[in-house]
BALOBA-1460 file (C-alpha; in Angstrom, 3 decimals):
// residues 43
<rec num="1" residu="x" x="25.057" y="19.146" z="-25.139"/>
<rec num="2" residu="x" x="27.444" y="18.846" z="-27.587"/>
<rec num="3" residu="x" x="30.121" y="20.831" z="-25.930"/>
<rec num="4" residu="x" x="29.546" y="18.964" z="-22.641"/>
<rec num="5" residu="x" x="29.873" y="15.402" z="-24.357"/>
<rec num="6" residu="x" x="33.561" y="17.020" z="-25.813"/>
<rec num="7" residu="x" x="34.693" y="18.502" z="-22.382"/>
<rec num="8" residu="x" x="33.480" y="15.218" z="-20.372"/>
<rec num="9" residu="x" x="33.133" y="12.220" z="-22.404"/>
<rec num="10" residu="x" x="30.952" y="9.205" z="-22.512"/>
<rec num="11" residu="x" x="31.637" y="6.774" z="-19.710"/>
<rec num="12" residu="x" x="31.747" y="3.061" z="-21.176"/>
<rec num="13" residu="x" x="32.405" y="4.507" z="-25.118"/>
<rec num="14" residu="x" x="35.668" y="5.502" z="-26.690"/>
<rec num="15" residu="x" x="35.350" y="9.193" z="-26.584"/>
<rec num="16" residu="x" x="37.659" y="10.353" z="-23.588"/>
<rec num="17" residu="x" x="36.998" y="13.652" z="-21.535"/>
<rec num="18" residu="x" x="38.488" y="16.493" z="-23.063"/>
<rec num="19" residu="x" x="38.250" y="18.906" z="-20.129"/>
<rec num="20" residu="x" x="41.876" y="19.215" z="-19.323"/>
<rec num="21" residu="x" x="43.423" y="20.083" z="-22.836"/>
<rec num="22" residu="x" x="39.981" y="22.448" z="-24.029"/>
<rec num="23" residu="x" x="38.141" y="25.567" z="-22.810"/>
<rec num="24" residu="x" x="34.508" y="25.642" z="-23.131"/>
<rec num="25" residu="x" x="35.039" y="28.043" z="-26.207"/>
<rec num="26" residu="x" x="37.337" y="25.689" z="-27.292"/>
<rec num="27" residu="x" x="34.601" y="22.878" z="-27.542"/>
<rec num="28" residu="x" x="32.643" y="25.338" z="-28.781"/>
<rec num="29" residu="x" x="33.920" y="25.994" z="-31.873"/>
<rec num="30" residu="x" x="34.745" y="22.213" z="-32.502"/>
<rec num="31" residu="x" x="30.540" y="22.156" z="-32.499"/>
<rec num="32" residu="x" x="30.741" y="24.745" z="-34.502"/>
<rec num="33" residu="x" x="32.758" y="23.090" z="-36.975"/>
<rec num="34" residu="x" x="31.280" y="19.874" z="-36.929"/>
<rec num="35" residu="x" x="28.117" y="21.354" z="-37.142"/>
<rec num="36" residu="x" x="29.042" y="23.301" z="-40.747"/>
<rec num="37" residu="x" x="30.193" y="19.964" z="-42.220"/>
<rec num="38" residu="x" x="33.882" y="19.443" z="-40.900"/>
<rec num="39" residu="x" x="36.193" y="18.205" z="-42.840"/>
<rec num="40" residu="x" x="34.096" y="17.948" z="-45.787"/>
<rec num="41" residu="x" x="32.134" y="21.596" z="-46.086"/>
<rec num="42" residu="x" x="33.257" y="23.688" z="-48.949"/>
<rec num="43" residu="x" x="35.543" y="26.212" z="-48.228"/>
């Protein structure tokens, strides 16, 4: 879901689509990172 919402956007909100700049595994790991706390987990 996440991934998608990266690669696509939300129509009528601020985050833009993604798609043409990231591969899925791209987006992917974004998730990832976000997921673990990004920018503020402990390295």
């Amino acid at each position: 879901m996440l991934e998608q919402v990266i690669l696509d956007g939300r129509p009528g909100t601020p985050m833009p689509p993604w798609r043409r700049f990231l591969s899925p595994a791209d987006a992917r790991w974004i998730v990832e990172k976000l997921q673990e706390g990004f920018p503020n987990a402990a390295n």
